[in-house]
C-alpha positions as CSV (number, residue, x, y, z in Angstrom):
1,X,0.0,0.0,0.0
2,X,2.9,2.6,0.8
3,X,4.9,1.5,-2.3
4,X,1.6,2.4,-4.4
5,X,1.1,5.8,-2.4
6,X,4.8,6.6,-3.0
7,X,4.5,5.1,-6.2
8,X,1.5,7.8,-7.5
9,X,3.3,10.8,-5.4
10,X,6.5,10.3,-7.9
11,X,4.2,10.5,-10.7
12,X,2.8,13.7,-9.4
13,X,5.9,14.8,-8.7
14,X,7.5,14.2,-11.9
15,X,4.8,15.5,-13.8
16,X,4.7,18.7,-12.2
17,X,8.2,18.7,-12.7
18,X,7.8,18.5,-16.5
19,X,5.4,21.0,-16.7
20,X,7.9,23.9,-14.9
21,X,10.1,23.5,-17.9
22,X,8.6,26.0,-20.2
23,X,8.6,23.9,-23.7
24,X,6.3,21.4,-22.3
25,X,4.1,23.6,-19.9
26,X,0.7,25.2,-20.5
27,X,-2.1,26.3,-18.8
28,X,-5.7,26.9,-20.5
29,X,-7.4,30.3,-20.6
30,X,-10.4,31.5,-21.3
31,X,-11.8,33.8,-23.8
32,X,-14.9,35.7,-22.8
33,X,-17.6,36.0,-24.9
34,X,-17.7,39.3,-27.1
35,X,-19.8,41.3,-29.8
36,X,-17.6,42.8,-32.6
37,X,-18.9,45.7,-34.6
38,X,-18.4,46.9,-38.1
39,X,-19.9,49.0,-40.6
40,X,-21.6,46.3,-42.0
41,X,-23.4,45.0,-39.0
42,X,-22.0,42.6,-35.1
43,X,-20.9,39.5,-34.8
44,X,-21.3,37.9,-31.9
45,X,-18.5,35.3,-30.7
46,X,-19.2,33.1,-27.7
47,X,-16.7,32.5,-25.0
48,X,-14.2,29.6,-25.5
49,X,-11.2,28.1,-24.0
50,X,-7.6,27.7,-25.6
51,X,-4.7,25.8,-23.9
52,X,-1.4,28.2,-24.4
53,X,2.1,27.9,-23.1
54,X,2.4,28.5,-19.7
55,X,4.9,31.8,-20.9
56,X,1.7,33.1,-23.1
57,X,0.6,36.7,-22.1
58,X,-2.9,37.2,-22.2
59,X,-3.8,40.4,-23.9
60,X,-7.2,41.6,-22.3
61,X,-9.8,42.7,-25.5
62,X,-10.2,46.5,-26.2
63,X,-13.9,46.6,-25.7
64,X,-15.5,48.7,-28.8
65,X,-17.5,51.6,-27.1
66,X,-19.6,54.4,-29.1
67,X,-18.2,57.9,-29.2
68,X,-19.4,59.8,-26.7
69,X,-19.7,63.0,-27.3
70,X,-21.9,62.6,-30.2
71,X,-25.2,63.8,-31.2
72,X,-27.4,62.9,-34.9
73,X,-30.3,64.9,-36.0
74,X,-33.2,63.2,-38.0
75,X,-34.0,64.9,-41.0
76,X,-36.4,62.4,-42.8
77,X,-36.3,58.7,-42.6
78,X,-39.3,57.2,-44.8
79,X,-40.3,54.0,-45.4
80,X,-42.7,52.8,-47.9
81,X,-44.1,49.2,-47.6
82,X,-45.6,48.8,-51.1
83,X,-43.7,51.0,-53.9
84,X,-46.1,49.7,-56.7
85,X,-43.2,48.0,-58.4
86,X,-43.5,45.3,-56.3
87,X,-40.6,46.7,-53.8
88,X,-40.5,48.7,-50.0
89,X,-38.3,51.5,-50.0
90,X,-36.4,53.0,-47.2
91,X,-35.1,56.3,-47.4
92,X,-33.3,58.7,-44.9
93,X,-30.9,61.3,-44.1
94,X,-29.2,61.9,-40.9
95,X,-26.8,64.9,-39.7
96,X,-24.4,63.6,-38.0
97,X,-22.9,66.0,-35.4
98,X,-19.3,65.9,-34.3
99,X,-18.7,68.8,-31.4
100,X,-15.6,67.5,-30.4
101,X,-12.4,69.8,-31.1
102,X,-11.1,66.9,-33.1
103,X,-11.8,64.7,-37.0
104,X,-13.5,61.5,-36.0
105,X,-12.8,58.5,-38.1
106,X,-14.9,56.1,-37.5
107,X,-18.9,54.8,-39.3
108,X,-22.4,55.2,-38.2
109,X,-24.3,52.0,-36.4
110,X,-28.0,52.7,-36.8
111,X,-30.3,50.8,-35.2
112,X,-33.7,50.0,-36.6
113,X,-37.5,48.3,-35.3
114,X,-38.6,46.4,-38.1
115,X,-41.6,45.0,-37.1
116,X,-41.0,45.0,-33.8
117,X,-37.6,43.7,-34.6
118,X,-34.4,45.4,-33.9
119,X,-31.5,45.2,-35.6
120,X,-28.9,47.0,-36.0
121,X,-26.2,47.8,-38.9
122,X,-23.8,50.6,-40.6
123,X,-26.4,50.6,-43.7
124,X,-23.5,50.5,-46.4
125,X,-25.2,48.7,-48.7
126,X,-27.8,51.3,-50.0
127,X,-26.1,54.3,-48.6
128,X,-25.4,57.7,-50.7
129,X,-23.1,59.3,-47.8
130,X,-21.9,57.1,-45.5
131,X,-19.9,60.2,-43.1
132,X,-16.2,58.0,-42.3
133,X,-15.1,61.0,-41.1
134,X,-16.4,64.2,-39.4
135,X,-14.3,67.5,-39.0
136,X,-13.8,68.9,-35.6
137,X,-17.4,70.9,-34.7
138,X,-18.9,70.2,-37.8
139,X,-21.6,67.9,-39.0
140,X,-22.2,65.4,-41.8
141,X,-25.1,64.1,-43.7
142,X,-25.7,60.1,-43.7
143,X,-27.8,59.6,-46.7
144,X,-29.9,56.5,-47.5
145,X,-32.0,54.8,-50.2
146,X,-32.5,51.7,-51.0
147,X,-35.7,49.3,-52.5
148,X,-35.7,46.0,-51.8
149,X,-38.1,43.3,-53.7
150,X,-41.6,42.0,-51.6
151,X,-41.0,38.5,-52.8
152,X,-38.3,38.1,-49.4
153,X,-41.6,39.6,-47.4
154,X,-43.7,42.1,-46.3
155,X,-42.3,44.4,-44.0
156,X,-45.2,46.9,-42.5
157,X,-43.0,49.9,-40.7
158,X,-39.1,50.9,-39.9
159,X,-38.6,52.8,-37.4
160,X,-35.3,54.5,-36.4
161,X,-34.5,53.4,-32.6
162,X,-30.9,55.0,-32.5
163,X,-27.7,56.1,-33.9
164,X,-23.9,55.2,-32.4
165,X,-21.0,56.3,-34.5
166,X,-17.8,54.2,-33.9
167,X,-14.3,54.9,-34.5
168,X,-12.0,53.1,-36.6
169,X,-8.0,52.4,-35.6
């Protein structure tokens, strides 16, 4: 019984001896779930694990956040259910403010109710002005139109819910 006992201690032992050398240590981490934004809509990733070396430096994530010191005006933002060419068509401009003392770089993330769905996206596809950049204490125009066909459904009402502008490395 002691020989096993001293037996499965120097197994222990040696294998956390092996693992202080660093080419044969690692340790897992985990990595949180996150939401990723671009101009052309979020992904979202879900959290995972990942075994690294023991040496590996984990890097915490840069978590995107709006601007802050940003305002948008509504100018007109119209949506037609039935075109009579068997299309919807949503339409809308936007003023973008930027009273910061400084250019922003960055896109618009507008978030719609469709339905009594929301979802959100940098409108890209369809826009006329998309605003990627704002001089200091001035204002931009995000301009939109698009019609899109009624045989992938009939949408009743758009509503805008809310504008975030993000900036861009």
């Amino acid at each position: 019984m002691k020989k096993n006992i001293l037996f499965l201690c120097s197994i222990v032992l040696s294998t956390l001896a092996s693992c202080s050398t660093a080419e044969n240590c690692t340790k897992t981490i985990v990595i949180p779930s996150r939401t990723i934004i671009t101009p052309t809509g979020s992904s979202y990733i879900p959290e995972s694990q990942s075994v690294v070396p023991c040496d590996y430096v984990v890097t915490p994530i840069q978590e995107q956040t709006p601007l802050q010191n940003f305002t948008y005006e509504v100018l007109n933002f119209n949506f037609t259910p039935d075109t009579g060419n068997n299309t919807n068509r949503l339409k809308f401009d936007i003023k973008l403010n930027n009273p910061n003392n400084f250019i922003i770089k960055g896109f618009a993330f507008i978030t719609v109710n469709t339905d009594g769905l929301e979802s959100s996206s940098g409108f890209t596809n369809g826009a006329i002005s998309t605003c990627n950049e704002i001089n200091p204490n001035s204002s931009c125009i995000f301009s939109f139109d698009k019609q899109a066909s009624l045989n992938l459904g009939v949408i009743q009402s758009i509503q805008l819910v809310n504008v975030k502008y993000y900036l861009t490395n």
